[in-house]
Z-matrix of the N, CA and C atoms (Angstrom, degrees):
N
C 1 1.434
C 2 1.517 1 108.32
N 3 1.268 2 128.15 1 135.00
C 4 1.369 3 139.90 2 -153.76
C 5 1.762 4 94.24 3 -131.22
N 6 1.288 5 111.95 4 121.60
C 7 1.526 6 115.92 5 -172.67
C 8 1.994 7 92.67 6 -129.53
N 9 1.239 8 89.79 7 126.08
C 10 1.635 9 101.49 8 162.31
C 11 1.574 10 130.05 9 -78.48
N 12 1.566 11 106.43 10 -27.54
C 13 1.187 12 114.39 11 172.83
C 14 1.776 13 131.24 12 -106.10
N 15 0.918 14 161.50 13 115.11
C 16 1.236 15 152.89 14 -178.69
C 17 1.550 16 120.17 15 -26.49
N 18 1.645 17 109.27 16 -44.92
C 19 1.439 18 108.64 17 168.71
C 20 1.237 19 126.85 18 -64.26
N 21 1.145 20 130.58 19 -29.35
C 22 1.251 21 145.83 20 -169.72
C 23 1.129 22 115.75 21 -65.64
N 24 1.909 23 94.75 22 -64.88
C 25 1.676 24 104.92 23 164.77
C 26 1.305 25 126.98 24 -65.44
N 27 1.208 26 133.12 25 -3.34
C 28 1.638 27 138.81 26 168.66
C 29 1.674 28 111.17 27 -75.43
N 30 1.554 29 88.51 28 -44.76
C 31 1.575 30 87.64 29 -175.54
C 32 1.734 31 108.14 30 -77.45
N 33 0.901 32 118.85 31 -27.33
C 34 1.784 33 111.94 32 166.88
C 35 1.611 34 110.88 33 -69.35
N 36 0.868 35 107.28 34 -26.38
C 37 1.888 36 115.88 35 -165.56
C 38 1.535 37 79.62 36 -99.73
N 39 1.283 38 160.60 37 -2.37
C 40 1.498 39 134.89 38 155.79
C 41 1.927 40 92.59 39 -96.40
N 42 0.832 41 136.83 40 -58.97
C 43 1.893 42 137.34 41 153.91
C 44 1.676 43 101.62 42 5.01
N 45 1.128 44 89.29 43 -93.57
C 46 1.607 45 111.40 44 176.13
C 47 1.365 46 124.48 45 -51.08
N 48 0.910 47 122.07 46 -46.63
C 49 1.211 48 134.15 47 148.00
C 50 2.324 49 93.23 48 93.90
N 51 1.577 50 80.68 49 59.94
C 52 1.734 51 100.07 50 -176.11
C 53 1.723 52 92.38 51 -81.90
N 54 1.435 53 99.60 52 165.76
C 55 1.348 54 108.11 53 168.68
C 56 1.954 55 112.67 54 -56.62
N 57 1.090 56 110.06 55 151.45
C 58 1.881 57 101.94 56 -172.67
C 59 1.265 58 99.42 57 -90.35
N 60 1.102 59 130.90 58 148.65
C 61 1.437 60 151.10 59 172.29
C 62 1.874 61 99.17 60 -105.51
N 63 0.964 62 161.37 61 94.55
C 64 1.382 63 154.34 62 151.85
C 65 1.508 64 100.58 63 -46.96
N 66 1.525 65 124.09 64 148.86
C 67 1.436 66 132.18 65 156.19
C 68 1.156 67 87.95 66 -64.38
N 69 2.030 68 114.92 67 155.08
C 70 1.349 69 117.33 68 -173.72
C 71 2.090 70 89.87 69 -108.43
N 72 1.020 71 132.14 70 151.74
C 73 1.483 72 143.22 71 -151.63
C 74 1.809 73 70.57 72 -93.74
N 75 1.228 74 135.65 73 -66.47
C 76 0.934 75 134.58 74 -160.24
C 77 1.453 76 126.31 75 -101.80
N 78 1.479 77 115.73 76 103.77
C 79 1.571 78 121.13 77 171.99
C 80 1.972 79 103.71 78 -116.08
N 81 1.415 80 89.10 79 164.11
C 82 1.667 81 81.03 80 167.84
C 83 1.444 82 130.78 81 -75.91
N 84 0.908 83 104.38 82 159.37
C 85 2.053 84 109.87 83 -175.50
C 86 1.749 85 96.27 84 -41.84
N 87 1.867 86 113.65 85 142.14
C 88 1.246 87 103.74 86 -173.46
C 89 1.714 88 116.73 87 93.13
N 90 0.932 89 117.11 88 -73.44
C 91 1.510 90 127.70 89 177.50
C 92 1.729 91 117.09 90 -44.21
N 93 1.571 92 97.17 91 109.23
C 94 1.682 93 98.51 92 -153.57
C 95 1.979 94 84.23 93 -127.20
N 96 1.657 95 111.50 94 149.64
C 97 1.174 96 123.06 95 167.78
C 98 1.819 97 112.47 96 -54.83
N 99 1.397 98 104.07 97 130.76
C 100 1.356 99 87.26 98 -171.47
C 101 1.863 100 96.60 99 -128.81
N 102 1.291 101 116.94 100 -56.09
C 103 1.459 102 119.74 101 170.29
C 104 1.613 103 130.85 102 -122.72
N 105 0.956 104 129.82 103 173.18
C 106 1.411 105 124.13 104 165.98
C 107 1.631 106 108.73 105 -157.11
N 108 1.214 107 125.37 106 146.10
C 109 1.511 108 147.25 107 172.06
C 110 1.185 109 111.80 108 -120.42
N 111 1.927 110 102.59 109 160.31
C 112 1.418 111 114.72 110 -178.12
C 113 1.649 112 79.70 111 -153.87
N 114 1.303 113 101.84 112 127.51
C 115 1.449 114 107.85 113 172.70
C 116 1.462 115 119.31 114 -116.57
N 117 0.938 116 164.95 115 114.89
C 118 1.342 117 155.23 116 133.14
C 119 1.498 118 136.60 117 -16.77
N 120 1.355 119 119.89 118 119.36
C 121 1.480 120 118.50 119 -147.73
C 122 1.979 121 89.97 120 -110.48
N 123 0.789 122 108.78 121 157.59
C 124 1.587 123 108.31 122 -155.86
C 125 1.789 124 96.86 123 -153.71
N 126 1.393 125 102.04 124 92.87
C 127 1.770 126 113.30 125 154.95
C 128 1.494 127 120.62 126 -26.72
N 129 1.243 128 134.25 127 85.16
C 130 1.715 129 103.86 128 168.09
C 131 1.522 130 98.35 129 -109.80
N 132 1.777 131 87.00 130 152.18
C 133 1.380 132 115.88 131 169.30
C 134 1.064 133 100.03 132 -107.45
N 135 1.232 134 137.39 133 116.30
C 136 1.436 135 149.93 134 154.04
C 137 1.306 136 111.53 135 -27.38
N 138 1.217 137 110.34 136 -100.32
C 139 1.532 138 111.15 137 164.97
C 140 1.495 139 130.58 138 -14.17
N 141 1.594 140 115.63 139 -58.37
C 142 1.349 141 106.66 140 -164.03
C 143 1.547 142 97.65 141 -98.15
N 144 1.647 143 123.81 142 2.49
C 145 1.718 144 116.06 143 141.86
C 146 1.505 145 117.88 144 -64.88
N 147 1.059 146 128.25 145 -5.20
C 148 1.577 147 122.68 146 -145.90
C 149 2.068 148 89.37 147 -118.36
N 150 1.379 149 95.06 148 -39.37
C 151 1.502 150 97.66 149 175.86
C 152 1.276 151 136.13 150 -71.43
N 153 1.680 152 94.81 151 -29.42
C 154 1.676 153 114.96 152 163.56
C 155 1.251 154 115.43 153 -69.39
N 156 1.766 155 118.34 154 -52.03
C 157 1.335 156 113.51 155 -152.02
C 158 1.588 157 103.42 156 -113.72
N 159 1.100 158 112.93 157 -41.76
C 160 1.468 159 145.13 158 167.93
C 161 1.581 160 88.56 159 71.14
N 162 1.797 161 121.22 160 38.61
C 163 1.009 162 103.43 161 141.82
C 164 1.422 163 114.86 162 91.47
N 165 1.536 164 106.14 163 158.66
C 166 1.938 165 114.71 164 164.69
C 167 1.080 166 75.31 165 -124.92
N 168 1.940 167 82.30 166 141.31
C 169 2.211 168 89.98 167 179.10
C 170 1.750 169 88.08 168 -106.39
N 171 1.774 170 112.69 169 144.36
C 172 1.312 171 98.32 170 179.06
C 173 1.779 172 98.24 171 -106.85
N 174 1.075 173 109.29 172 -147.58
C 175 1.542 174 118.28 173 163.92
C 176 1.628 175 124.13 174 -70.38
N 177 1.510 176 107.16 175 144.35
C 178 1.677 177 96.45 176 -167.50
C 179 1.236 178 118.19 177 88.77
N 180 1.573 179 135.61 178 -18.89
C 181 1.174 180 121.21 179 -178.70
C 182 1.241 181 105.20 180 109.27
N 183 1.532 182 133.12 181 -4.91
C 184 1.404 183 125.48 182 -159.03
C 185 1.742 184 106.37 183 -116.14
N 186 1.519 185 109.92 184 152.06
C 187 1.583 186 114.94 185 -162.78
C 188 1.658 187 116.94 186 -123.97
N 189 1.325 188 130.86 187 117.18
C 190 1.233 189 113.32 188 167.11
C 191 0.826 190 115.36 189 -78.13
N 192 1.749 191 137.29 190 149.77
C 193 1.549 192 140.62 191 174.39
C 194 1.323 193 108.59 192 -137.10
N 195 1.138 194 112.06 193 154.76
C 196 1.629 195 147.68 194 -167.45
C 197 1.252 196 123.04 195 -123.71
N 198 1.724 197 128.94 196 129.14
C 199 1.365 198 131.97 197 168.04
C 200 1.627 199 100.98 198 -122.22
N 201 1.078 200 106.97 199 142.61
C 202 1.397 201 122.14 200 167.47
C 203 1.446 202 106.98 201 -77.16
N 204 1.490 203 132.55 202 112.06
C 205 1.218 204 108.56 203 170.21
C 206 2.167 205 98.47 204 -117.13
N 207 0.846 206 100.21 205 146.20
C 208 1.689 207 108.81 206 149.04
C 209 1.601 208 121.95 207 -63.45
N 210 1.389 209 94.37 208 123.38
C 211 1.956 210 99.40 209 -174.44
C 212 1.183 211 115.28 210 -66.89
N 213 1.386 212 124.35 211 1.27
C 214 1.763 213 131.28 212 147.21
C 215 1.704 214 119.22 213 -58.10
N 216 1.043 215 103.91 214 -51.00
C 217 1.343 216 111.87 215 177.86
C 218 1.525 217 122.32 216 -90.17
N 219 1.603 218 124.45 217 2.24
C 220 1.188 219 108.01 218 169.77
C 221 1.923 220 118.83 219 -92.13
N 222 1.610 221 117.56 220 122.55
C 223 1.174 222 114.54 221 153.65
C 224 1.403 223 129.27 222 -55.97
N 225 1.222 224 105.26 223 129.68
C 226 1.695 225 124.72 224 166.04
C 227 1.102 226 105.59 225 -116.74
N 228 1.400 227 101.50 226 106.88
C 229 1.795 228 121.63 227 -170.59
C 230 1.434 229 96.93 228 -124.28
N 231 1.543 230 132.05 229 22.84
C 232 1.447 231 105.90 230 166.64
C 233 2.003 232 93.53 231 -153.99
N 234 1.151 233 90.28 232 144.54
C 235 1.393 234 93.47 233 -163.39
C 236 2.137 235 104.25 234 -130.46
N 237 0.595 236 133.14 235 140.96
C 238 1.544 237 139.62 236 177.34
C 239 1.365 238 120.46 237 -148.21
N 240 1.881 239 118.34 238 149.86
C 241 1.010 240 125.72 239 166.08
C 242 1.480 241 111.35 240 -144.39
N 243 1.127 242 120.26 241 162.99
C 244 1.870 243 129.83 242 -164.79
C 245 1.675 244 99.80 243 -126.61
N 246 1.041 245 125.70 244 137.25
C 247 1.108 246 142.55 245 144.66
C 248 1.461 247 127.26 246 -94.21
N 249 1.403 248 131.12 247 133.72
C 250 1.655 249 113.57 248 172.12
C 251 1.568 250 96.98 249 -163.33
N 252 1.616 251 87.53 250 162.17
C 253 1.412 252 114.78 251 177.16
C 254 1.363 253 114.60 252 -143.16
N 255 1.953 254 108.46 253 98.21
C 256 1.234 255 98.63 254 -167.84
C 257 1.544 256 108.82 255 107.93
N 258 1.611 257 100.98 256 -142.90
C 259 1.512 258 128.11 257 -176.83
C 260 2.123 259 87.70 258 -98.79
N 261 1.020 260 122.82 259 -23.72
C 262 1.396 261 100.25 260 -142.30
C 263 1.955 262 82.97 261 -101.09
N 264 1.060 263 85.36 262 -172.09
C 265 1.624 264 96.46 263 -177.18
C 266 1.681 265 118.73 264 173.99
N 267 1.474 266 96.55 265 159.57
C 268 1.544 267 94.49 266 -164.46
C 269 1.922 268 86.50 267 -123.64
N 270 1.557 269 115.91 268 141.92
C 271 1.621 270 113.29 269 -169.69
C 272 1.433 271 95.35 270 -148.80
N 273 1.444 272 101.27 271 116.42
C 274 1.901 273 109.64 272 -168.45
C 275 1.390 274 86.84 273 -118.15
N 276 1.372 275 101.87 274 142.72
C 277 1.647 276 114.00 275 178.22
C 278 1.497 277 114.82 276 -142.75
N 279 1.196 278 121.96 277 164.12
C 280 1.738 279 103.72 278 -148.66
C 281 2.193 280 88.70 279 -168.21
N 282 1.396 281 109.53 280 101.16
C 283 1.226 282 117.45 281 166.21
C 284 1.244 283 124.26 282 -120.97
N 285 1.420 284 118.86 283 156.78
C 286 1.311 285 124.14 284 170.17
C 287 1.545 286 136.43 285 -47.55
N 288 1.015 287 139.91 286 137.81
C 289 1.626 288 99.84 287 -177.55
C 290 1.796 289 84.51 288 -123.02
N 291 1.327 290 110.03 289 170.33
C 292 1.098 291 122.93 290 -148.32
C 293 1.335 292 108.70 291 -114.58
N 294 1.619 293 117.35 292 -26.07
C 295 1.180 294 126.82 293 -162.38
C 296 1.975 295 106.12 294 -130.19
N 297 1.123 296 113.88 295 136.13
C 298 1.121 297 97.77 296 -177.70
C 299 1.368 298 122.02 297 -81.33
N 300 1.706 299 117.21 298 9.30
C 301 1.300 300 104.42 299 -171.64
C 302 1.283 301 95.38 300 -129.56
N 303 1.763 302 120.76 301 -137.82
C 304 1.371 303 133.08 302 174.67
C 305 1.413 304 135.57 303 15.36
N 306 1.405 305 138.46 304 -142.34
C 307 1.550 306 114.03 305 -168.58
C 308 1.566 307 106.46 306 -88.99
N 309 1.860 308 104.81 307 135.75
C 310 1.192 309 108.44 308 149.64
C 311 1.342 310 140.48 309 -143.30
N 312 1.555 311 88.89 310 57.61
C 313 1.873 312 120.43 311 178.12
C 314 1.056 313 122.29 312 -173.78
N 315 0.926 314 150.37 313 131.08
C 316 1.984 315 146.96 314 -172.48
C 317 1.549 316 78.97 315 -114.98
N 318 1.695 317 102.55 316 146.04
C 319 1.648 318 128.45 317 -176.11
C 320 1.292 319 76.82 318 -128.80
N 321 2.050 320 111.54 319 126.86
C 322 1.299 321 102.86 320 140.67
C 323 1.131 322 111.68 321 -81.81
N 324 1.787 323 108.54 322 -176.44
C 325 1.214 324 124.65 323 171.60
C 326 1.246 325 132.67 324 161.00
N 327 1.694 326 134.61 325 164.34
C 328 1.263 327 125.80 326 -172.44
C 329 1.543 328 124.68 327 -112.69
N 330 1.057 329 100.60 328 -173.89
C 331 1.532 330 84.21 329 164.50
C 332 1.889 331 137.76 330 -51.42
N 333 1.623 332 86.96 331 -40.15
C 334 1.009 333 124.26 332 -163.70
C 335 1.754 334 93.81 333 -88.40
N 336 1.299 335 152.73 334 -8.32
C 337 1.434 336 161.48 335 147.11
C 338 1.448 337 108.21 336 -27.96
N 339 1.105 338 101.94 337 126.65
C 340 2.304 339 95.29 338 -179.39
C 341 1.813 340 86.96 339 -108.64
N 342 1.326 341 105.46 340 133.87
C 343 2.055 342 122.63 341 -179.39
C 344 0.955 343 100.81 342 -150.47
N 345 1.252 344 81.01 343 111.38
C 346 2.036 345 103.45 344 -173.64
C 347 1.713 346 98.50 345 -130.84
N 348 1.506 347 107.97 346 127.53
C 349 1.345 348 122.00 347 172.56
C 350 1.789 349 107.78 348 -85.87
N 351 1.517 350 96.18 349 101.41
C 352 1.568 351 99.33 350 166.21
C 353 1.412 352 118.40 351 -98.79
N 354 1.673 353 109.36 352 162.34
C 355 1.727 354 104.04 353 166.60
C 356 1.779 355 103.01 354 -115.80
N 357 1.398 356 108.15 355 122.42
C 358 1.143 357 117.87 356 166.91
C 359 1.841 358 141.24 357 -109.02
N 360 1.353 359 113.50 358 107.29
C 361 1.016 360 102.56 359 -161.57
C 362 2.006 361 132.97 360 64.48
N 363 1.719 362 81.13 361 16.17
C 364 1.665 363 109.24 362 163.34
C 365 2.375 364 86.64 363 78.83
N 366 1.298 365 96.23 364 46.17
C 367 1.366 366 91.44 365 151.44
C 368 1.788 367 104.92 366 -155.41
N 369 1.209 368 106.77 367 154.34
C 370 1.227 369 104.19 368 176.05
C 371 1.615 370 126.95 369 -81.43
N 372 1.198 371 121.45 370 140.29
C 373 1.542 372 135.71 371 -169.90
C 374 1.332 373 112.32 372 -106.78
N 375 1.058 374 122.82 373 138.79
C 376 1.386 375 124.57 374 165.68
C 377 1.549 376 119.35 375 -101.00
N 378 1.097 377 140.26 376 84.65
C 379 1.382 378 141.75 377 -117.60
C 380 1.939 379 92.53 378 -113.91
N 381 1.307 380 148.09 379 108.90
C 382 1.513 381 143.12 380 -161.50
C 383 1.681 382 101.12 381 -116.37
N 384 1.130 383 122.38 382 154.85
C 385 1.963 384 113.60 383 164.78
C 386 1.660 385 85.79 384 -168.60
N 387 1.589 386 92.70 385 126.35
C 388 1.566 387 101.64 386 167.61
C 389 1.645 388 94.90 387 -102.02
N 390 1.548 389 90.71 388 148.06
C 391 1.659 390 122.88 389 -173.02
C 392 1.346 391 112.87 390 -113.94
N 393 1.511 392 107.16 391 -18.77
C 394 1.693 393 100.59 392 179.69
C 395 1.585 394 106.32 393 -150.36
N 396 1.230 395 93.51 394 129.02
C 397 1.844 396 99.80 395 -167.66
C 398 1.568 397 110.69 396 -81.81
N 399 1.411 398 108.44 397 41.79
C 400 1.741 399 114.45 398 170.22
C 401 1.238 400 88.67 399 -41.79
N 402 1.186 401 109.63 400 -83.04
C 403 1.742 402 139.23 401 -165.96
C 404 1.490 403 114.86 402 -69.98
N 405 1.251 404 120.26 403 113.54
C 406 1.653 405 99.65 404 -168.61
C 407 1.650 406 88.09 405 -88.10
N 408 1.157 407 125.89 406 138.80
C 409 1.442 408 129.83 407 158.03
C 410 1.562 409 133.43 408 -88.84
N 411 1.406 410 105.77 409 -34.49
C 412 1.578 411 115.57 410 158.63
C 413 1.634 412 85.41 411 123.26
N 414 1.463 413 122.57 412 21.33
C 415 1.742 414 108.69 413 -174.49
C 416 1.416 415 106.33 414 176.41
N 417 1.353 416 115.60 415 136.39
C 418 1.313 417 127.34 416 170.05
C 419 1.335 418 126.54 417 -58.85
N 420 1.767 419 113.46 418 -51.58
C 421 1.101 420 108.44 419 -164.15
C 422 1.840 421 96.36 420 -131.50
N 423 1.157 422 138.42 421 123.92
C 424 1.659 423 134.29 422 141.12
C 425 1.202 424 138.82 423 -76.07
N 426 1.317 425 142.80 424 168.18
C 427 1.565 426 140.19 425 172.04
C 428 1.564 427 94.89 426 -168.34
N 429 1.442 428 95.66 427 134.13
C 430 1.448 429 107.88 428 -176.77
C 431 1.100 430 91.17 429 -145.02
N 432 1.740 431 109.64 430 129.73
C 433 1.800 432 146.13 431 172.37
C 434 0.855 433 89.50 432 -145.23
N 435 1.789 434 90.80 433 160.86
C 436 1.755 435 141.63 434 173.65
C 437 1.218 436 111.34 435 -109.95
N 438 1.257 437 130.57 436 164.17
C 439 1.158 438 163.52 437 -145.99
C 440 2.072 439 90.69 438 -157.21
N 441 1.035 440 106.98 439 92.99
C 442 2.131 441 94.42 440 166.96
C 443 1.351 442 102.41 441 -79.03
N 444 1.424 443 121.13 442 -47.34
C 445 1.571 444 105.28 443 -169.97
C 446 1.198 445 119.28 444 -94.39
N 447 1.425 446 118.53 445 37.56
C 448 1.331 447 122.27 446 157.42
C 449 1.378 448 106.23 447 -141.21
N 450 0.913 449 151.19 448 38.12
C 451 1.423 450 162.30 449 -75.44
C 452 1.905 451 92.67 450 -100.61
N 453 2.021 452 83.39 451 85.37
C 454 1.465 453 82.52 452 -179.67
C 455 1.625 454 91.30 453 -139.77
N 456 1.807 455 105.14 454 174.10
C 457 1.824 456 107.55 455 -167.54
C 458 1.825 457 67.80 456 -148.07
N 459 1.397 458 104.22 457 120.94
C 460 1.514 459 152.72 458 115.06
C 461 1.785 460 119.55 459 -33.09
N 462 1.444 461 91.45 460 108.37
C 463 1.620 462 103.79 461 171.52
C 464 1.182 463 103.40 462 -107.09
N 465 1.848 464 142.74 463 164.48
C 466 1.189 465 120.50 464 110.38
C 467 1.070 466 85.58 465 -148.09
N 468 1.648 467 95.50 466 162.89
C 469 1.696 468 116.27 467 178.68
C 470 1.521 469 93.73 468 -127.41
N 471 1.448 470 99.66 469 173.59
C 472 1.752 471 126.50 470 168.16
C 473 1.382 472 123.87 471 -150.58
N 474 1.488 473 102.52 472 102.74
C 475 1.125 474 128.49 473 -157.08
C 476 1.849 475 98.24 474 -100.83
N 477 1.499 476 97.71 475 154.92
C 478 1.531 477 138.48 476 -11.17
C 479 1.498 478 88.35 477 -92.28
N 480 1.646 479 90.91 478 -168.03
C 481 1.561 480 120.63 479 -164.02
C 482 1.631 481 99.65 480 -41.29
N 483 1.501 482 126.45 481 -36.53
C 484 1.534 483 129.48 482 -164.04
C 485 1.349 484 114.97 483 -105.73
N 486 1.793 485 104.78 484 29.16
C 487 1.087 486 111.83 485 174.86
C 488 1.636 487 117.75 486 -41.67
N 489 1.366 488 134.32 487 128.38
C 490 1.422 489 137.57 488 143.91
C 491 1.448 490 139.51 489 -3.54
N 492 1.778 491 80.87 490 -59.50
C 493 1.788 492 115.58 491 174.73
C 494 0.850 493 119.87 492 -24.48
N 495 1.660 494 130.92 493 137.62
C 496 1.215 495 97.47 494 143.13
C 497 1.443 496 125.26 495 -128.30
N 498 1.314 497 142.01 496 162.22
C 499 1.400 498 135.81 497 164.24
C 500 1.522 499 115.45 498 17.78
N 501 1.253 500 125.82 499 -76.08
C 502 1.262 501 119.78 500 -165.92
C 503 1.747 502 115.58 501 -81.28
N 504 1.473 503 95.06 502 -28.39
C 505 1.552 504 86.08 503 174.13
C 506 1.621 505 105.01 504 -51.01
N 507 1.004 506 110.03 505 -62.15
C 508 1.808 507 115.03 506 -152.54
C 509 1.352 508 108.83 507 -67.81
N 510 1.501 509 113.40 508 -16.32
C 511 1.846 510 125.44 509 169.41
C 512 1.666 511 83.24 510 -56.61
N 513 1.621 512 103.80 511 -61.70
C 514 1.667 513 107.82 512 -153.73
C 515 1.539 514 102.68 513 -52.29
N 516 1.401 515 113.16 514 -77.58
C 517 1.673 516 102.45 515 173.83
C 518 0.982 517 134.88 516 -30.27
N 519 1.616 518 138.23 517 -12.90
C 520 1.704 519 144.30 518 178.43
C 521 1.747 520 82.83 519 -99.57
N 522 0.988 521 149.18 520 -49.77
C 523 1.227 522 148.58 521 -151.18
C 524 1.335 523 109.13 522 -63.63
N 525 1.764 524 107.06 523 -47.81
C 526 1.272 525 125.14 524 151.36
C 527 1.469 526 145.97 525 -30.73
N 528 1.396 527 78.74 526 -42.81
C 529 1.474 528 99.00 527 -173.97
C 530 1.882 529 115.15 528 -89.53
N 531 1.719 530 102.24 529 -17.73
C 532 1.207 531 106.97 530 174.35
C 533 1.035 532 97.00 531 -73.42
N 534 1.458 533 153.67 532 -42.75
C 535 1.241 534 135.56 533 -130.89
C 536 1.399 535 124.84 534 -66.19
């Protein structure tokens, strides 16, 4: 679900009952609401798709499959919104995690990647900045936090690679966003 306005998407994301995104009080000068999503995260069992539908087989050996679900029963466990001004833009994303332990985020990155563990506002940050556009990644700067008692994992990036930004703004906007 694709929402143009902030209200709109709040009131589906309290519905659904998606992870919350808060507007952050603080973006940089310029930085205007621009989109928001609610996606639906969908269990497959291989198998018991393959037994129901057994599938369209395409070329190569490979199959698309299908579940019927009822819009009662589908989870929406990942929720996002974008801010921008311009070309540049700020995109915070906020999912459920499922498990209480082990991985719940892959950081790319290079050698050349600066990952610095900050504490903000007494939570920990995962703070990312690419320095050399070997690799284009789609963003200058990342930060990835949790939420434990809401058992949610915090994205945001700042795109693109020639983002404006700098360092402390985008600390400040996640800081925000803990509050």
């Amino acid at each position: 679900m694709l929402f143009n306005d902030y209200s709109s998407y709040l009131a589906k994301a309290e519905e659904y009952k998606v992870p919350y995104l808060p507007r952050p009080e603080y973006l940089p000068e310029g930085y205007v609401f621009d989109q928001a999503w609610i996606q639906p995260d969908f269990e497959v069992n291989e198998k018991e798709l393959l037994a129901l539908t057994d599938g369209i087989k395409l070329e190569g050996g490979y199959r698309v499959m299908w579940k019927k679900e009822a819009t009662a029963s589908i989870n929406y466990d990942y929720s996002s919104m974008r801010y921008k001004k311009g070309e540049s833009m700020v995109r915070i994303n906020a999912k459920h995690i499922k498990a209480k332990s082990g991985t719940v985020e892959s950081l790319l990155r290079t050698n050349t990647t600066i990952v610095q563990n900050i504490l903000v506002n007494g939570t920990q940050l995962i703070y990312t900045e690419t320095t050399n556009n070997e690799i284009k990644l789609g963003y200058r700067y990342r930060l990835v936090w949790t939420d434990p008692e809401q058992n949610v994992v915090y994205d945001m990036t700042a795109a693109p690679e020639s983002s404006s930004l700098t360092k402390e703004e985008v600390i400040r906007i996640a800081a925000d966003m803990m509050k």
